[in-house]
TIPAPA-490725 format. One line per 5 residues: number of its first residue (from 0); for each residue x, z, y of C-alpha. Coordinates in Angstrom, 3 decimals. Each point is the difference from the previous one (the first is absolute). Layout:
REM residues N
NUM) X:Z:Y ~ ...;
This chain:
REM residues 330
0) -3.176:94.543:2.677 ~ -3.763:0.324:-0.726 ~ -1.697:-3.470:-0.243 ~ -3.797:-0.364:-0.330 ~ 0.499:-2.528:-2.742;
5) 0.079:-1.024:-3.723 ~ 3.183:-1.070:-0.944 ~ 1.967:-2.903:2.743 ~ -0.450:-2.700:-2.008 ~ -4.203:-0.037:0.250;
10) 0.212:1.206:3.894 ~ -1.123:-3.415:1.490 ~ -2.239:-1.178:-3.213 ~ -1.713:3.816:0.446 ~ -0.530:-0.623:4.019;
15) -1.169:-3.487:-0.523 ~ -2.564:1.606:-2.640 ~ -0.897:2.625:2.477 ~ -0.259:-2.651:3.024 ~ -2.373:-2.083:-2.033;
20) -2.401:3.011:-0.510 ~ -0.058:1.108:3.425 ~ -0.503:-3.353:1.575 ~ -2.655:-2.434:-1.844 ~ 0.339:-2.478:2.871;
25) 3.492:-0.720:-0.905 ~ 1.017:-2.171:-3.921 ~ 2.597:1.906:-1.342 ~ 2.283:-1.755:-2.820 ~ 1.945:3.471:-1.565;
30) 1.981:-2.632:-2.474 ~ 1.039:-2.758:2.846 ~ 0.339:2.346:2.855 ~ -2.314:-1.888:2.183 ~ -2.437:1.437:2.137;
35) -2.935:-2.254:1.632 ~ -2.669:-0.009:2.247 ~ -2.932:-0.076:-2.406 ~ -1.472:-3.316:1.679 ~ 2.925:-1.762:0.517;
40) 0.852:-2.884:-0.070 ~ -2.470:-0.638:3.233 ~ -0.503:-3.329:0.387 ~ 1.139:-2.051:3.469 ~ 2.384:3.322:0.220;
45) 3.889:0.342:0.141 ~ 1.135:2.791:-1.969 ~ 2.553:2.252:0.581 ~ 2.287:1.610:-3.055 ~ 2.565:2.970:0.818;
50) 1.753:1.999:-2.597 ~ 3.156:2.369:-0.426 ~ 0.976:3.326:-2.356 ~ -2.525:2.485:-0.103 ~ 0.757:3.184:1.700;
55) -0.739:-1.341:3.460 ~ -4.057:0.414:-0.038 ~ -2.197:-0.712:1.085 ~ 2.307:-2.948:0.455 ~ -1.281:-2.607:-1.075;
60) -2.795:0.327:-2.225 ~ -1.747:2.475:1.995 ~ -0.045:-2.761:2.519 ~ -1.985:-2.298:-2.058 ~ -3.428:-1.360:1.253;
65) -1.925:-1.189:2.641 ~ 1.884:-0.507:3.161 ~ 3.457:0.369:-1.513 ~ 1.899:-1.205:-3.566 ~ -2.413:-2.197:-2.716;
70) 2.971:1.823:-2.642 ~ 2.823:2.205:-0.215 ~ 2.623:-0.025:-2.877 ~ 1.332:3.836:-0.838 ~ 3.385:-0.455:-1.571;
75) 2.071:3.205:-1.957 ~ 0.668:2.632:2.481 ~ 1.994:-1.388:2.604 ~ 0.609:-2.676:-1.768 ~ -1.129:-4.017:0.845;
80) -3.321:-1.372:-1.871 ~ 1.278:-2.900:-2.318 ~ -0.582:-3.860:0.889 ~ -2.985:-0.167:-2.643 ~ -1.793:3.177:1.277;
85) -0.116:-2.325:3.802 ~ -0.638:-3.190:-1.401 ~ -2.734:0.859:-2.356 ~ -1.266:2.180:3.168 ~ 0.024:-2.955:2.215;
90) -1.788:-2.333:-2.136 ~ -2.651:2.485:-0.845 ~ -0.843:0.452:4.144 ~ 0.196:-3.709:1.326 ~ -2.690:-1.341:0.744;
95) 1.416:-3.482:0.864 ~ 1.267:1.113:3.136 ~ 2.981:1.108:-0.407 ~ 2.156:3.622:-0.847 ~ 2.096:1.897:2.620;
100) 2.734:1.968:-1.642 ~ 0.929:3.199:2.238 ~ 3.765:0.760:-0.863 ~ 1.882:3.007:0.824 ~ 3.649:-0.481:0.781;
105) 1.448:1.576:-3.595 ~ 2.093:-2.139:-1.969 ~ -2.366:0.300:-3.426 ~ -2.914:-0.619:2.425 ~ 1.250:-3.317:1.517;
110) 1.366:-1.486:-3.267 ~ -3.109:0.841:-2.558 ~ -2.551:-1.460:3.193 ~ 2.298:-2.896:-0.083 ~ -0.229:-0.440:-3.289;
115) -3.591:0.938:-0.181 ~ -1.239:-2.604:2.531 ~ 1.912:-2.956:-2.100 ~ -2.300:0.879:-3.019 ~ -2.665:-0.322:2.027;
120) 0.786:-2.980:1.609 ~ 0.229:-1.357:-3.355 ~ -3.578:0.876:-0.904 ~ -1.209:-1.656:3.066 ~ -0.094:2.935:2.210;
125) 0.867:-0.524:4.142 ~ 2.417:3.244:0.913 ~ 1.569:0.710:3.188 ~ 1.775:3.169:0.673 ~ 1.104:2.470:2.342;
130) 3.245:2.336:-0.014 ~ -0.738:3.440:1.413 ~ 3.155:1.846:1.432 ~ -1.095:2.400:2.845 ~ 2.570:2.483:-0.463;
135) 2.636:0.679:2.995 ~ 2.062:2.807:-1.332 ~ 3.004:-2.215:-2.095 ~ 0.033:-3.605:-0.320 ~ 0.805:-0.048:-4.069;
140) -0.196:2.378:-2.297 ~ 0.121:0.852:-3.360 ~ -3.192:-1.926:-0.968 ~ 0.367:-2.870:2.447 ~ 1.736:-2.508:2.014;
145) -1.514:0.364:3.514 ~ -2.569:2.327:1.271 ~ -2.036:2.093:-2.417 ~ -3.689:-0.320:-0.043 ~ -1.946:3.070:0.513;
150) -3.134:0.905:2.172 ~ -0.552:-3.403:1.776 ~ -1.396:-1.061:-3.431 ~ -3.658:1.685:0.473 ~ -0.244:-1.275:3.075;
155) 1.444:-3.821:-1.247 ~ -2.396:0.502:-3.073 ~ -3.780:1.443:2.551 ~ 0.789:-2.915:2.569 ~ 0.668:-2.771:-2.067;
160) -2.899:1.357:-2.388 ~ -2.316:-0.168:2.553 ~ 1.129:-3.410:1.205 ~ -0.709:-1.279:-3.540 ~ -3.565:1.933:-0.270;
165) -0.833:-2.268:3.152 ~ 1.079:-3.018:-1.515 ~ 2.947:-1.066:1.688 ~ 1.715:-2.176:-2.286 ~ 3.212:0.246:-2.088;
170) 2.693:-1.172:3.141 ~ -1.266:2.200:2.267 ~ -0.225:3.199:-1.869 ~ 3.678:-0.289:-0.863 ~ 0.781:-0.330:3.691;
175) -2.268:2.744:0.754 ~ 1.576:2.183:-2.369 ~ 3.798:-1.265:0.826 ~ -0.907:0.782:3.854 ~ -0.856:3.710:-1.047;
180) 2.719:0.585:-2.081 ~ 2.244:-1.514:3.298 ~ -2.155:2.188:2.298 ~ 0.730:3.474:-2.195 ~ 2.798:2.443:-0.096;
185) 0.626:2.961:-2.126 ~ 1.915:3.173:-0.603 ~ -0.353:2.607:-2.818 ~ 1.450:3.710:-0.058 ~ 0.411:1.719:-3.360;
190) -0.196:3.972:0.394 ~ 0.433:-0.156:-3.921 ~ 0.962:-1.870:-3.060 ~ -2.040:-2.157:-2.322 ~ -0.704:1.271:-3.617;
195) -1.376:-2.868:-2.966 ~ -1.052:0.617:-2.605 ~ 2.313:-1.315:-2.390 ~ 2.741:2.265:1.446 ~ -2.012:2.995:0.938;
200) 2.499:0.978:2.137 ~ 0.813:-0.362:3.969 ~ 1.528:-3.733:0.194 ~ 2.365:0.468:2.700 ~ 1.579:3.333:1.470;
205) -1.193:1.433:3.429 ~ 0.886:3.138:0.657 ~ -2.319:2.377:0.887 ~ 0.002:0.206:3.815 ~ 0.374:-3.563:0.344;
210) -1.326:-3.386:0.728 ~ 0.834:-3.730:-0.407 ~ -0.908:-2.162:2.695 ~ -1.074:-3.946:-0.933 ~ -0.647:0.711:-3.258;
215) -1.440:-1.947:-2.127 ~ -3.165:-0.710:-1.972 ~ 1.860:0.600:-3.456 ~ 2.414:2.675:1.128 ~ 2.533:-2.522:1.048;
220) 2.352:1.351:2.878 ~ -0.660:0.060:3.450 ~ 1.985:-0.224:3.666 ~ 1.465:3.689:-0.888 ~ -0.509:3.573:-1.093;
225) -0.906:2.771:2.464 ~ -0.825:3.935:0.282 ~ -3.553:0.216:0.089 ~ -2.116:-1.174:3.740 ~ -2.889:0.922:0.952;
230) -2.799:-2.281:-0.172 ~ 0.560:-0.838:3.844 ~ 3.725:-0.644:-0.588 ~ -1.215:-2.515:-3.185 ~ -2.245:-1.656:2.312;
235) 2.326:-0.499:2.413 ~ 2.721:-1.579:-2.079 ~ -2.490:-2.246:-2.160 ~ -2.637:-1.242:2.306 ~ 3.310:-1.012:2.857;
240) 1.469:-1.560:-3.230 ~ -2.990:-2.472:-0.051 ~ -0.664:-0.928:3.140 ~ 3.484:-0.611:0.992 ~ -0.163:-3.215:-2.486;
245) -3.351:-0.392:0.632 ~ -0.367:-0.118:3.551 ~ -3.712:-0.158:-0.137 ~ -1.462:-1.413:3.796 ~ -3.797:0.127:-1.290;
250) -1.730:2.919:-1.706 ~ 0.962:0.801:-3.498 ~ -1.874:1.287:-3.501 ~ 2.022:3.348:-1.298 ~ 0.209:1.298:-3.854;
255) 1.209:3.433:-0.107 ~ 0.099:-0.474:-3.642 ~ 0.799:3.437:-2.614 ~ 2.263:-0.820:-2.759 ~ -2.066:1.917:-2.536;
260) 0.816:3.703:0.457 ~ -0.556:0.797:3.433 ~ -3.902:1.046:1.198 ~ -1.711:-1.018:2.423 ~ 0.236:3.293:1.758;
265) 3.607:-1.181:0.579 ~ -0.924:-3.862:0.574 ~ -2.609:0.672:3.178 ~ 2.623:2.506:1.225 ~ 3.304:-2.965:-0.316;
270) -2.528:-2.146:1.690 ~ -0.581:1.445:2.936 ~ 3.621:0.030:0.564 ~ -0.098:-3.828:-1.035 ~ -2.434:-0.682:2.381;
275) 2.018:2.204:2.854 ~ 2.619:-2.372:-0.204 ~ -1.605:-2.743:-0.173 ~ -1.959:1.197:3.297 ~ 3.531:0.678:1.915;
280) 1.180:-3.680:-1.374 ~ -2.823:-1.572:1.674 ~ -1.478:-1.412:-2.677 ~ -3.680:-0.243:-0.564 ~ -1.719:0.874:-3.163;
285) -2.797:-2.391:-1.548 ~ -1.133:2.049:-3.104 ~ 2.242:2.933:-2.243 ~ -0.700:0.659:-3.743 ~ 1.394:3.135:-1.232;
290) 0.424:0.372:-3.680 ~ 1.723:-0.313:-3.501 ~ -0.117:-3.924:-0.787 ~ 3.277:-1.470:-0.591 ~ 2.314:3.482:-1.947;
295) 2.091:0.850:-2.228 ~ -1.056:2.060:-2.926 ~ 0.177:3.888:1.384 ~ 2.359:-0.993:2.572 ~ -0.197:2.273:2.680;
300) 0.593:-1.515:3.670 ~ -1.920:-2.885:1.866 ~ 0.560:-3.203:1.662 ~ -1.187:-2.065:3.451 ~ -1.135:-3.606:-0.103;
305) -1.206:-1.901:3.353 ~ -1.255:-3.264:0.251 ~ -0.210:-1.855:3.156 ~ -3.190:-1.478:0.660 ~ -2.199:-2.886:1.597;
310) -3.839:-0.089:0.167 ~ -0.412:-1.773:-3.412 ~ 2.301:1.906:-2.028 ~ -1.904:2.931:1.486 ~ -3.178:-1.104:-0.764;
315) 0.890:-1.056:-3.374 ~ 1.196:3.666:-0.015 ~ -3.325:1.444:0.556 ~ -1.561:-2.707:-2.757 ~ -1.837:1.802:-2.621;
320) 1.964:1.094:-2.813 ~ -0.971:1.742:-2.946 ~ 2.453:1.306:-2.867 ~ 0.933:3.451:-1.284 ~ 2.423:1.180:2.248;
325) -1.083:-1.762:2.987 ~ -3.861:-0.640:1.479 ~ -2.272:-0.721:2.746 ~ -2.229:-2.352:1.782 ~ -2.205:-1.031:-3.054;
C-alpha cells in the first residue's frame, strides 16, 4: 500500500508540523499534541476541548477556532489522547469560566477524559462534560459499551461553540451540547476497508463487490455485510435506519459526511438520494453540509447524521464559525 508519509511513527508529529505552517491562527504544540486557538484563553469565555486518534480529520483540530473548539487533543492514530495531553489543554484555555470536555463514546476516550478532567480539577479548573454516542447501527461494539460516537460530534462541537462565543455560561453549554447529541442520529456505510499506517495493509477484509452497513468510524463492524447497492438502495437503508429511532416531528440539520476516500462527485450524488427520502418521510430539512469531516483514514464509503432542531439550536447553527475545515459568517 502506497502511503504519502515518512515512516508511521512521525505521521501525526509530521501533520501537526504541517498544520502549524498552514494555519498561523491556530498554536500548535508538535511535542504535547495540543493544538490551540492562538488567542485563547478568551476571557469571560467557556472553552470547549475535544480530542480522539488522528486519522479522523479534520476531526477535531481542524475544528478549532472561533465559533467552535478553544483546543483539540490528536492522540496516535486511532488511538485516545492521554489524560496529561487534556488536562494541560484545559488549563491552558480557561479563562475562569469553565472547560467543556466533548467525549466520544470509545472506551480509551471516556476513561483518559475522566481521568483528564480530575487533574484539572485539581489545578483549580471547573470541567463539565458531555458523552457523544450518535450512532444507531449496533448498540456495543468492539470499542464501546453503548452507542458509538460518530458524526453528531461536529454538530455537538459548532453549536455548543457558538453558545460559548456568545457567552452563555458553563451549565448551559453542557446542556446545549447534551440536547444535540440527544437530538442526532447516525449511520455510516463502508464501501472499503481502512489502511494505517503502521500496518500498511487493509485492516479488515471486504471483498471486492461488497459493503458493510453500520460501520464504524475505526473499521469496527457494522449491522451486516451485503453485495454492493446502489447509492439509492444505501440511502434507503441508512437514512430509514435514523429516523426510525429518531422520529424527528420538527425540521432536522443533515451531515452526509465522506469517510475519507469517497469524492464529492459521489457525496452530492448519495445526497440527493438522502434528501429523496427524507422528502417521502415527511421530514423537513433546516440546512445540509456535504463533506469529509468526521473519516476514517482512506476509508472508502460515507455516513448520514441528522439532528433535530428548534429555533435556537438553529440559530446557534448559523453562528459564525471559523476553523479549517469548517467557515462562514465572519
Amino acid at each position: 500500500m502506497r502511503m504519502l508519509i515518512n515512516v508511521p511513527e512521525t505521521v501525526v508529529a509530521d501533520a501537526l508540523r504541517g498544520m502549524a505552517a498552514a494555519h498561523p491562527e491556530l498554536t500548535v504544540d508538535v511535542d504535547n499534541r495540543v493544538v490551540m486557538r492562538r488567542d485563547a484563553p478568551v476571557a469571560g469565555k467557556v472553552a470547549l476541548v475535544s480530542g480522539g486518534g488522528s486519522g479522523h480529520e479534520p476531526l477535531h483540530a481542524g475544528f478549532v477556532g472561533p465559533g467552535m473548539l478553544s483546543a483539540a487533543c490528536p492522540g496516535e492514530v486511532f488511538t485516545s489522547p492521554v489524560p496529561d495531553q487534556m488536562a494541560r489543554a484545559a488549563a491552558a484555555v480557561d479563562s475562569g469560566a469553565g472547560v467543556l470536555f466533548v467525549v466520544k463514546n470509545y472506551t480509551g476516550d471516556v476513561l483518559n477524559f475522566e481521568m483528564a478532567a480530575e487533574l484539572a480539577e485539581d489545578e483549580g479548573v471547573q470541567v463539565a462534560k458531555v458523552l457523544v454516542n450518535d450512532d444507531v447501527a449496533v448498540t456495543d461494539s468492539l470499542f464501546t459499551a453503548g452507542r458509538r460516537g460518530t458524526g453528531a460530534t461536529l454538530f455537538v462541537e459548532k453549536i455548543a461553540g457558538a453558545a460559548a462565543d456568545e457567552g452563555a455560561p458553563l451549565e448551559r453549554v453542557e446542556a446545549i451540547a447534551r440536547q444535540v447529541n440527544e437530538a442526532s442520529r447516525s449511520f455510516g456505510v463502508a464501501l472499503s476497508s481502512v489502511t494505517t499506517p503502521a500496518k500498511g495493509s487493509p485492516t479488515f477484509d471486504l471483498p471486492s463487490g461488497e459493503l458493510e452497513l453500520g460501520i464504524g468510524i475505526h473499521g469496527e463492524p457494522g449491522r451486516e455485510r451485503r453485495p454492493m447497492m446502489t447509492s439509492r438502495e444505501i440511502a434507503d437503508f441508512a437514512v430509514h435506519a435514523v429516523l426510525d429511532d429518531l422520529q424527528p416531528t420538527s425540521p432536522v440539520l443533515v451531515l452526509v459526511n465522506g469517510m475519507g476516500a469517497t469524492p464529492l462527485l459521489e457525496l452530492y450524488g448519495f445526497n440527493a438520494e438522502v434528501q429523496r427520502v427524507l422528502s417521502e418521510r415527511h421530514v423537513s430539512v433546516a440546512r445540509t453540509l456535504v463533506g469529509n469531516y468526521v473519516t476514517s483514514l482512506d476509508m472508502a464509503g460515507c455516513s448520514v447524521t441528522l439532528c433535530q432542531l428548534d429555533e435556537e439550536l438553529l440559530r446557534l447553527w448559523d453562528a459564525p464559525v471559523e476553523t479549517p475545515a469548517l467557515r462562514w459568517g465572519r
